[in-house]
C-alpha positions in Angstrom: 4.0 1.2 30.2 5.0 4.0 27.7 3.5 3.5 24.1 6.3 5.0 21.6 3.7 6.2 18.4 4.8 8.0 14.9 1.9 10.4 13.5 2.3 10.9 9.7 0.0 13.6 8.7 0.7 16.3 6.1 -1.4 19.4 7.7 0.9 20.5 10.5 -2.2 21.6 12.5 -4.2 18.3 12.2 -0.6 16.8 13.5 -0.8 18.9 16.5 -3.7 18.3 17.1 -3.6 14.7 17.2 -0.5 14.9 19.3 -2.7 16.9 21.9 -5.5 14.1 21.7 -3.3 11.4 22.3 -1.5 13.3 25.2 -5.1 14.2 27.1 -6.9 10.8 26.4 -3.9 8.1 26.6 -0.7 9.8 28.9 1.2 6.3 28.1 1.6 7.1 24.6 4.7 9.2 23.2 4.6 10.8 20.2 8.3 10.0 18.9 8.2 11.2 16.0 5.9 13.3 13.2 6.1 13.7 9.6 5.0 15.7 6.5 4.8 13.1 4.4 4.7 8.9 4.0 8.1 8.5 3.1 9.7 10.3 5.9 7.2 8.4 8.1 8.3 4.9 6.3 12.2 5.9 7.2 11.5 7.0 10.7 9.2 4.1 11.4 11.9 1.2 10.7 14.9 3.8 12.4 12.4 3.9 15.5 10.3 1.1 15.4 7.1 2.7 16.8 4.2 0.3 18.7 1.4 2.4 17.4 1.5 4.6 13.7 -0.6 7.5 12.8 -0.9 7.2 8.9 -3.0 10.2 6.5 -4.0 8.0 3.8 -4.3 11.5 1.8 -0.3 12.8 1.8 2.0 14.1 -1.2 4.4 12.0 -2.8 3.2 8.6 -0.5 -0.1 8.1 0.5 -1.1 6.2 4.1 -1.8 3.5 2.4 1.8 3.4 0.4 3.2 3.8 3.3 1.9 1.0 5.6 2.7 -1.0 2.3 6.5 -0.4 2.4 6.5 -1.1 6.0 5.1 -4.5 5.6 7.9 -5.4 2.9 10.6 -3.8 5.0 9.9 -4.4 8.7 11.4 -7.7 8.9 13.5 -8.4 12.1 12.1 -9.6 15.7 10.0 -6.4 16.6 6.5 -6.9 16.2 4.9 -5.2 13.5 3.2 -2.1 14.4 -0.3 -1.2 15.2 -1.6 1.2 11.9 -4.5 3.2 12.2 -5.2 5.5 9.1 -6.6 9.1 9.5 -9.0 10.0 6.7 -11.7 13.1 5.8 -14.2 10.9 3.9 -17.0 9.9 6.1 -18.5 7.6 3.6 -15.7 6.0 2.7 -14.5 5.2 6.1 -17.8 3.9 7.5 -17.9 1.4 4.5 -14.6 0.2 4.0 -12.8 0.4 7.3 -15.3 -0.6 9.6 -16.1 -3.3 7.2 -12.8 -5.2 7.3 -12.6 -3.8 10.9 -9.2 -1.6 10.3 -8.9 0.9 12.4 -9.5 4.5 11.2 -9.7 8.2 12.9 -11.9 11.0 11.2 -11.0 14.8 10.6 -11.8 16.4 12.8 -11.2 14.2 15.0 -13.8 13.5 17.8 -12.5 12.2 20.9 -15.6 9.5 21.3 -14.2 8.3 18.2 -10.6 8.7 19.2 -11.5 7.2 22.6 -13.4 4.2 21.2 -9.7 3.6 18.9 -7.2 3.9 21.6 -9.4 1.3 23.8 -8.5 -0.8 20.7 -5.3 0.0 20.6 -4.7 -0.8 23.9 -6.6 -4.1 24.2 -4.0 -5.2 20.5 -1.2 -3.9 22.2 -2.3 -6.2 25.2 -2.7 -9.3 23.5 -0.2 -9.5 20.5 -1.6 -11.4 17.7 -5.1 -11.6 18.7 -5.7 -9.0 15.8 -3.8 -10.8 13.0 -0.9 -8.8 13.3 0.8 -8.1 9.9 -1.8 -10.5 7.6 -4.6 -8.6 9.1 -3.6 -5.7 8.2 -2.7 -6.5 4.7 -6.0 -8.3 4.4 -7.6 -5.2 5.3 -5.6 -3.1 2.6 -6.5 -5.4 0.0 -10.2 -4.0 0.2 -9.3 -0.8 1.1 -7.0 -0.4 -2.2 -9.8 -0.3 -4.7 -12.1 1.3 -2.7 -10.9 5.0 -2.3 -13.1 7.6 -3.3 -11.1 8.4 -6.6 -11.0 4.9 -8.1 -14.8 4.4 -6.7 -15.5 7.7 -9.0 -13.6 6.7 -12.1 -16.1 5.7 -15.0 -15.0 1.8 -17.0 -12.1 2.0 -19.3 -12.2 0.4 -22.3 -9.8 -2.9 -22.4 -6.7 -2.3 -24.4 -5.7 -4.6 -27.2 -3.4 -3.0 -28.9 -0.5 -0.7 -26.9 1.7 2.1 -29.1 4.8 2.4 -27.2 7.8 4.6 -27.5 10.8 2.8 -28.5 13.7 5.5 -29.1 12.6 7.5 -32.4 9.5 4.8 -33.6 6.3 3.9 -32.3 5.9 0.2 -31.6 2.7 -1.4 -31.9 2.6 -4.4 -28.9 -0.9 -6.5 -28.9 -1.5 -6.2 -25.2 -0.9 -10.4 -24.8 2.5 -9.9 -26.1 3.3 -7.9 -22.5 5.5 -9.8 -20.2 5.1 -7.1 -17.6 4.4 -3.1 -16.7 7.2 -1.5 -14.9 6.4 1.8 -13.2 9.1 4.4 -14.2 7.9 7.9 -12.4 5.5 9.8 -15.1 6.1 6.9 -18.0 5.3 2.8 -17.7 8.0 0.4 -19.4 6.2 -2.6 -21.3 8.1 -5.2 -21.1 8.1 -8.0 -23.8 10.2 -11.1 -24.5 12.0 -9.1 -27.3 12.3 -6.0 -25.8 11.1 -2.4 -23.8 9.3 0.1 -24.4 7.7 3.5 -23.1 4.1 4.4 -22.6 3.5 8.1 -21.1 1.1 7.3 -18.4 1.1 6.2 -14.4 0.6 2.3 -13.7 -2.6 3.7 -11.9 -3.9 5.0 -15.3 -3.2 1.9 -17.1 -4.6 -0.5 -14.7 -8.7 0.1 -15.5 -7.4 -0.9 -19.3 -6.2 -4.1 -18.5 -7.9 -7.5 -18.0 -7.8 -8.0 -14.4 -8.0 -11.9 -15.4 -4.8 -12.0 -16.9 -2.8 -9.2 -15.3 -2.5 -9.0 -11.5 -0.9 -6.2 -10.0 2.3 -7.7 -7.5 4.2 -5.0 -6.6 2.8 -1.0 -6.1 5.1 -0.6 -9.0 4.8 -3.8 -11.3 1.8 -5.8 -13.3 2.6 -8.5 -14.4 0.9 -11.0 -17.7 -0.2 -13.9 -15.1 0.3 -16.4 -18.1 4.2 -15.4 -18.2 4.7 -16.5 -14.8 6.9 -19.5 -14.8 7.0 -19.9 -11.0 6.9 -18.2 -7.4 9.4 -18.6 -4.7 10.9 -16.8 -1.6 14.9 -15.6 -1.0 16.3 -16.1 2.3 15.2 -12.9 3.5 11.5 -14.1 3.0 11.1 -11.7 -0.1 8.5 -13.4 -2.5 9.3 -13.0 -6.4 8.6 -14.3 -9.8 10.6 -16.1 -12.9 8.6 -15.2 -15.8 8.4 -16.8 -19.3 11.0 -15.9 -21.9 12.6 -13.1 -19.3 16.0 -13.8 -17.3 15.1 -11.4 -14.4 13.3 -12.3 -11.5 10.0 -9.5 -10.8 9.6 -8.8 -6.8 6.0 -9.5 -5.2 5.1 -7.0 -2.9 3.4 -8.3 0.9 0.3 -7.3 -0.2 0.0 -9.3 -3.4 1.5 -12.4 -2.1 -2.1 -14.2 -1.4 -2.1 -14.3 -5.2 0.7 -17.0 -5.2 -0.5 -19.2 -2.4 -0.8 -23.1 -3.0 -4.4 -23.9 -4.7 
């Protein structure tokens, strides 16, 4: 039975290589499709709807992680989700974490002991459908995986925030941190988001995350934190999708697959 599989790896060599891997140690599989980078390889995934993907957790724009994280809030329709193994260069990292919360994970370079040992995985998933969690596994797995990269694992302890100065046309607001309804991710700035109003910080979501207390503000979307006491409720749209009414704001805030153990019945 032919294997349909998407690589996603930035270094066009390391993609060939793979390719060749896969071709000499499992002739079933065919590579449909390669990309530079995770949002070409999100795109081509749901167009193609691959059995097995290749994803480099390190890749510009989207990581491997990103990636498998728009997949699981866009995939939707009867074809089973795929199989995801992640391609990493840290050693340490992948010992610890993947094999862990036993995800699947290939090393650069790659070693085909190692690559063998992962197809024969693959292969007994792909055999048995839902013997390896499918979908909840996987975001199980990426829950643990999230904080665990090497640069987070690195950073030193921010100090909380109490007070955040935010840009609001020509003035600087001053917003006690408690007074935040949400964070909005908006490319190189973060809107705060307060009953009364918005307002610009210059700094990513992943900068501003250490300074929070992790208590009281949960990350729910790559994109969005939200004030946990603001939330008025959590509920799911025809189309499954999983979002929030909030305190004091009329729109609703979406909850990404990841994040969505965080509203489960007590």
């Amino acid at each position: 039975m032919t294997i349909q599989v998407l690589i996603a790896e930035d270094e066009p060599i390391l993609a060939a290589t793979l390719a060749h891997a896969l071709r000499r140690l499992w002739p079933e599989a065919v590579v449909v499709a390669t990309c530079p980078h995770g949002a070409d390889a999100v795109e081509k995934a749901l167009a193609l709807r691959p059995e097995v993907l290749f994803l480099d957790i390190k890749m510009p724009g989207k990581t491997g992680l990103e990636a498998a994280e728009d997949l699981a809030e866009q995939w939707g329709g009867a074809t089973p989700f795929p199989q995801i193994v992640f391609v990493t260069a840290y050693e340490e990292y992948a010992v610890q974490a993947f094999e862990r919360e036993a995800a699947d994970y290939v090393l650069k370079p790659i070693s085909d002991a190692r690559f063998g040992k992962t197809i024969e995985r693959l292969k007994a998933r792909l055999a048995a459908p839902g013997a390896s969690g499918g979908l909840e596994a996987l975001l199980g797995q990426m829950r643990a995986l999230l904080p665990g990269l090497p640069a987070a694992a690195s950073a030193p302890a921010a100090e909380r925030l109490a007070v955040i100065r935010a840009a609001v046309g020509n003035q600087v607001r001053m917003i006690p941190v408690g007074d935040v309804v949400y964070f909005e991710s908006l490319d190189k700035y973060v809107n705060v988001v307060t009953a009364d109003g918005e307002a610009l910080i210059r700094m990513s979501l992943k900068e501003l995350l250490p300074q929070l207390d992790d208590s009281l503000f949960w990350q729910v979307h790559r994109g969005t934190i939200v004030n946990s006491a603001c939330v008025l409720s959590a509920a799911r749209d025809e189309a499954g999708k999983l979002t929030l009414a909030l305190r004091q704001r009329p729109e609703r805030v979406r909850v990404s697959p990841l994040y969505a153990h965080l509203f489960r019945q007590m």
